[in-house]
C-alpha positions in Angstrom: -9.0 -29.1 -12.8 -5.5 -29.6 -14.7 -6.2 -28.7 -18.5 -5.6 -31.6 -21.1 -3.6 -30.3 -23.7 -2.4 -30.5 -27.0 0.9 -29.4 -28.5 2.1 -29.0 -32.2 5.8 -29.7 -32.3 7.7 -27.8 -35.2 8.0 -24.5 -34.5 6.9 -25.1 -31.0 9.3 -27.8 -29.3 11.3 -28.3 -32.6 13.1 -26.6 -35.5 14.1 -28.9 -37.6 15.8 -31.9 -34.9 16.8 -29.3 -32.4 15.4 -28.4 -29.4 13.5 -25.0 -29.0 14.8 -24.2 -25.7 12.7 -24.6 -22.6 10.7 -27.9 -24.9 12.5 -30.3 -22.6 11.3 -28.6 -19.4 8.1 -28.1 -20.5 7.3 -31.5 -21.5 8.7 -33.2 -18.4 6.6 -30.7 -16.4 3.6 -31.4 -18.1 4.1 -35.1 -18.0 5.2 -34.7 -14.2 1.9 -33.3 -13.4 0.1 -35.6 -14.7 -1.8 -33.5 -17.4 -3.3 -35.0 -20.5 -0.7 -34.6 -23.3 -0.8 -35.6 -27.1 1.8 -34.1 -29.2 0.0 -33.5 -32.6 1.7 -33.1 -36.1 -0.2 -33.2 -39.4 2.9 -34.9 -40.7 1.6 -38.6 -41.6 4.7 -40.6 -42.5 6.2 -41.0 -39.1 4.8 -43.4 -36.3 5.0 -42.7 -32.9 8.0 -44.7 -32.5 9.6 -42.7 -35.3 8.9 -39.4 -33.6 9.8 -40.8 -30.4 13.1 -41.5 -31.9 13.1 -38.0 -33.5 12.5 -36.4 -30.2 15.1 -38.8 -28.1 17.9 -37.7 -31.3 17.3 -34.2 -30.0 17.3 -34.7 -26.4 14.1 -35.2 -25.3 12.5 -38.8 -24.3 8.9 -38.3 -24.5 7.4 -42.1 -24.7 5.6 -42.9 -27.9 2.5 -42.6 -26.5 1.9 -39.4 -26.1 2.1 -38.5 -30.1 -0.9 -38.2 -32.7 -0.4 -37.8 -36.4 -2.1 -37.2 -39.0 -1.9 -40.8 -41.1 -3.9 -42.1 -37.3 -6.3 -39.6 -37.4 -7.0 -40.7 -41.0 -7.3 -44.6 -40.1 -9.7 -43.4 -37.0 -11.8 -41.6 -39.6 -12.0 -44.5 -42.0 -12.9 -46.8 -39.5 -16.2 -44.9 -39.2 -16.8 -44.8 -43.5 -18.5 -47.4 -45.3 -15.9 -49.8 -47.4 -12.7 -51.3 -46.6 -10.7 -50.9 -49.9 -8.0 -48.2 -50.6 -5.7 -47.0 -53.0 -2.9 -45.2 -51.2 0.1 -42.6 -52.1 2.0 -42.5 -49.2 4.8 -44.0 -46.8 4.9 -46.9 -44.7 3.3 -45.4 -41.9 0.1 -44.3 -43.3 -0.4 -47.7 -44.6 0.6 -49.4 -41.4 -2.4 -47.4 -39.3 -4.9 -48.3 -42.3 -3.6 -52.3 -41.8 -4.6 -52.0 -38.5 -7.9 -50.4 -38.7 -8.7 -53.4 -41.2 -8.3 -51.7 -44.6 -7.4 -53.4 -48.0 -4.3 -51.4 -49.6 -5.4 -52.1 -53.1 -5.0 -50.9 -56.8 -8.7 -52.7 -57.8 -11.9 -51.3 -57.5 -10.6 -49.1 -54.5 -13.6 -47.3 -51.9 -10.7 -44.8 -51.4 -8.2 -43.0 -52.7 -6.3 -41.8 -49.6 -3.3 -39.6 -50.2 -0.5 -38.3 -47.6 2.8 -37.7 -47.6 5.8 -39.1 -50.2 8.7 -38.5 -52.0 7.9 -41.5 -54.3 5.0 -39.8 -56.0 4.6 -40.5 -60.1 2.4 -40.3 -63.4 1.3 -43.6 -62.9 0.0 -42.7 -59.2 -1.7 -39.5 -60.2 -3.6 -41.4 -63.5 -4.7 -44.3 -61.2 -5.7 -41.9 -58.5 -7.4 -39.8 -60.8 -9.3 -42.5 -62.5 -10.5 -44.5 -59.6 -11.8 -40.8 -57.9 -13.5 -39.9 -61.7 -15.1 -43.3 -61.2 -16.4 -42.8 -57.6 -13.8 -43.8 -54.7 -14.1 -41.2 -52.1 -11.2 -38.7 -52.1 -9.4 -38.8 -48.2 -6.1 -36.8 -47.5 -4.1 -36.3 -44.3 -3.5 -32.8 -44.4 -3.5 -30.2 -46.7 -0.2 -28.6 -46.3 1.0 -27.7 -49.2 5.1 -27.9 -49.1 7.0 -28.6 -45.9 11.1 -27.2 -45.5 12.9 -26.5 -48.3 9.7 -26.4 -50.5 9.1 -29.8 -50.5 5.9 -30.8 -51.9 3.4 -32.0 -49.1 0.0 -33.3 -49.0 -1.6 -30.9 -50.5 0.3 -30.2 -52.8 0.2 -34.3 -54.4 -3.7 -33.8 -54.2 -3.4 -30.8 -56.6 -3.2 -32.8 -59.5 -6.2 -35.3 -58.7 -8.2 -32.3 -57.8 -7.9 -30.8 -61.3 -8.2 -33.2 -63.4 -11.7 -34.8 -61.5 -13.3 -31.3 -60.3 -12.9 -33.3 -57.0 -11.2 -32.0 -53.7 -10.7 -34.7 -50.6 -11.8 -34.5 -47.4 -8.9 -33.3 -45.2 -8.3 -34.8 -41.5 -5.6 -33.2 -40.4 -5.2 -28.9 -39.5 -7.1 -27.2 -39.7 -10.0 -29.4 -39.8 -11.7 -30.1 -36.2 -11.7 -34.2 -36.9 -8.1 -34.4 -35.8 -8.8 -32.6 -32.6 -12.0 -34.8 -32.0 -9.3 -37.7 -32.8 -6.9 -36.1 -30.3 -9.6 -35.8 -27.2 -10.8 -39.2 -28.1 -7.4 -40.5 -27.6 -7.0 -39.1 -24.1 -10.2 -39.6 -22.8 -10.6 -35.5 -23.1 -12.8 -33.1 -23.7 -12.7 -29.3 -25.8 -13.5 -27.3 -22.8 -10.8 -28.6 -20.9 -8.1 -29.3 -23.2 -5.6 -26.1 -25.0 -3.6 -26.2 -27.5 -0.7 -24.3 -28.1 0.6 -24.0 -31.7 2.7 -21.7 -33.7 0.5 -20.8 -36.4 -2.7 -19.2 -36.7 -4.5 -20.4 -39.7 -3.6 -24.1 -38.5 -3.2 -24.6 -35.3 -4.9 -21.9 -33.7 -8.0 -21.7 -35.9 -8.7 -25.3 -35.4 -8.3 -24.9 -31.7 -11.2 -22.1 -31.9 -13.5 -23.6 -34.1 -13.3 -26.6 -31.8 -13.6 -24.8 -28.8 -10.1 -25.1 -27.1 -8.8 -22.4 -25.3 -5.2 -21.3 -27.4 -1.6 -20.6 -26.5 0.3 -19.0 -29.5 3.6 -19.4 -29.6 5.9 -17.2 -32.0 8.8 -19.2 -32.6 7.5 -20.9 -35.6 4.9 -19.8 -38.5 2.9 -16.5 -37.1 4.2 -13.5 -35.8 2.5 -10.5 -33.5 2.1 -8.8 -37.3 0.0 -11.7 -38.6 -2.9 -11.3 -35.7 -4.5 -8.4 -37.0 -4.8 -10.3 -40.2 -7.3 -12.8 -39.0 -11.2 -12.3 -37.5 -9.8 -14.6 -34.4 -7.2 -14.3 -31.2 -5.9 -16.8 -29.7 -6.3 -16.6 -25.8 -2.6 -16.1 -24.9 0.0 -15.2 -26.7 3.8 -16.1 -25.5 7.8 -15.8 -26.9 8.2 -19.4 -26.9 7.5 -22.6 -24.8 9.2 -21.5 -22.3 7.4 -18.6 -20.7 4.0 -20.9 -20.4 4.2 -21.1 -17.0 0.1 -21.0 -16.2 -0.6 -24.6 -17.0 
């Protein structure tokens, strides 16, 4: 049986907007085959067509279809929570996944404070967000990545704030938490025992892959190095240079 798999893309197929060498091969290969494939990034303010552009910018055409993010693993989760009603910090694209799953992007009497990724992000977000989580909206955020290139401030980082002043953290979706894999395998019709990931770093990628079960590819052309296994209680099933030498699936 082919394995389904799922594949992280900076440090793995990108750096930055350029190519990882081998990514393009890889891809196609994969796609040729006809092996279940969702490209996975915890980064929510991107849609598929953005990261399809992305990835077409650097050379590669990988159809929109074949990419999960974060901000619609976060509108699959809501769907399943009581209450339609959200206050948001985010961009466009987080708000355009909770639109379609029904939601109410609203500043009264929120059910949610959901918080992802922006570089808009102000005193006047952090007070209402605090306040409506103090008062009881359930705390959501896509990831909880703290700063992304050049130390921008991520995710977690904009929950920070929240957290302290309510004694409240959220409820992450994206890595490491298992929901976005569960997302992932519902998106492809998938399941954990088929299905590998392959991801460049360990206390994202390839720990959610083993609490959920995946059998794990690390790559180290992005986050972890050889030096960094010995640092955590879990190995990843293989270990490789870069995309390119994963020639077993």
């Amino acid at each position: 049986m082919q394995k389904s798999i799922i594949c992280d893309i900076d440090g793995v197929l990108l750096h930055n907007n350029t190519l990882i060498p081998g990514a393009d091969t890889f891809i196609h290969r994969i796609i040729e085959q006809g092996n279940k494939l969702v490209i996975l990034t915890n980064y929510p303010a991107m849609t598929e067509n953005d990261l399809h552009n992305r990835f077409k910018s650097a050379g590669l055409n990988v159809p929109a279809e074949y990419f999960y993010t974060s901000a619609m693993a976060t509108a699959a989760f809501m769907e399943r929570q009581e209450g339609n009603k959200a206050f948001v910090i985010g961009e466009g694209a987080l708000t355009h996944e909770l639109y379609k799953a029904g939601f109410t992007i609203t500043d009264i009497n929120p059910d949610f404070v959901i918080v992802g990724e922006t570089t808009s992000y102000n005193w006047s977000m952090i007070q209402k967000a605090a306040r409506f989580v103090a008062e009881g909206a359930r705390f959501i955020a896509t990831n909880p990545d703290t700063h992304g290139p050049g130390m921008s401030p991520a995710c977690g980082a904009l929950c920070a704030p929240i957290e302290r002043m309510t004694g409240r953290e959220p409820f992450y979706v994206g890595k490491p938490s298992t929901w976005i894999i569960r997302a992932a395998l519902n998106k492809i019709g998938a399941h954990s025992k088929d299905t590998c990931i392959i991801g460049d770093n360990l206390r994202t990628d390839i720990l959610m892959g083993f609490q959920a079960g995946l059998e794990t590819i690390l790559v180290l052309s992005g986050v972890s190095q050889l030096t960094d296994i010995d640092k955590v209680p879990f190995k990843p099933n293989h270990i490789v240079n870069s995309i390119q030498d994963i020639d077993f699936l």
